[in-house]
C-alpha positions as CSV (number, residue, x, y, z in Angstrom):
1,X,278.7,27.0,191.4
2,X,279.4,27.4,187.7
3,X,276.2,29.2,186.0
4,X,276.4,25.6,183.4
5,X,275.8,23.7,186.8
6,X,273.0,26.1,188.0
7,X,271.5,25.8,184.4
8,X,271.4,21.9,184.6
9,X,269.9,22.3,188.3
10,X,267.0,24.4,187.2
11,X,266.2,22.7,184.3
12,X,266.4,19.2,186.2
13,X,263.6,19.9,188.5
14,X,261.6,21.9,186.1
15,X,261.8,18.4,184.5
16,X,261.1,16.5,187.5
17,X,257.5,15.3,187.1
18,X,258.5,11.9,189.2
19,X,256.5,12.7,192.7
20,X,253.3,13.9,190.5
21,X,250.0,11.7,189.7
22,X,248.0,13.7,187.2
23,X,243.8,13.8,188.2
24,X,242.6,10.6,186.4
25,X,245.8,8.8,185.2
26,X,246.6,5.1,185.9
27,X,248.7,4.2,188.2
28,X,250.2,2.1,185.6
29,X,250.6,4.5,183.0
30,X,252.4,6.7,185.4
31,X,255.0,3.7,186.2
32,X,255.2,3.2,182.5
33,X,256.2,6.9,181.9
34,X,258.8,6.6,184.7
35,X,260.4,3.9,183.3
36,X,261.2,5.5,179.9
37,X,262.6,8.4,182.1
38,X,264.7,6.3,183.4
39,X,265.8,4.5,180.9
40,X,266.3,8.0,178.3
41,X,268.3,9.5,181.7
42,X,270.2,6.4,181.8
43,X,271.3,6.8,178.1
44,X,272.0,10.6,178.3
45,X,274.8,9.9,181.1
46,X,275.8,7.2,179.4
47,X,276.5,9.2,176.1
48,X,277.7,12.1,178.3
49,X,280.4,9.4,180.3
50,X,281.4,9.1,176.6
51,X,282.2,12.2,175.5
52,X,283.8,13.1,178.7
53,X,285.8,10.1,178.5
54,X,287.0,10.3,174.6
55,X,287.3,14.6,175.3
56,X,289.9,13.5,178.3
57,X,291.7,10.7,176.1
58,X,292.6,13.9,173.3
C-alpha cells in the first residue's frame, strides 16, 4: 500500500460519521445529513473519474 492510499484510508474513516446518532438529534436530520454526504461523495468521484479519465487521454 502506497502511503497516498493509506492517507485516503485514514482520513475516510476519520470522516465516517455514518453509523453515529448524536444525543438529542432527529432521526431525520441525521438522514438529511447523510444524503448530502452522499450526494458531495458522489460528485467528488465523479470529478475524480474525470481527471483520471482526461490525465489518461494526454
Amino acid at each position: 500500500m502506497t502511503w497516498k492510499k493509506f492517507w485516503k484510508r485514514v482520513n475516510a474513516l476519520l470522516r465516517d460519521n455514518r453509523t453515529v446518532l448524536r444525543e438529542g438529534e432527529n432521526i431525520e436530520d441525521w438522514e438529511e445529513v447523510q444524503r448530502k454526504q452522499r450526494e458531495e461523495e458522489a460528485k467528488r468521484q465523479k470529478k475524480e473519474q474525470e481527471i483520471l479519465a482526461t490525465w489518461f487521454l494526454r
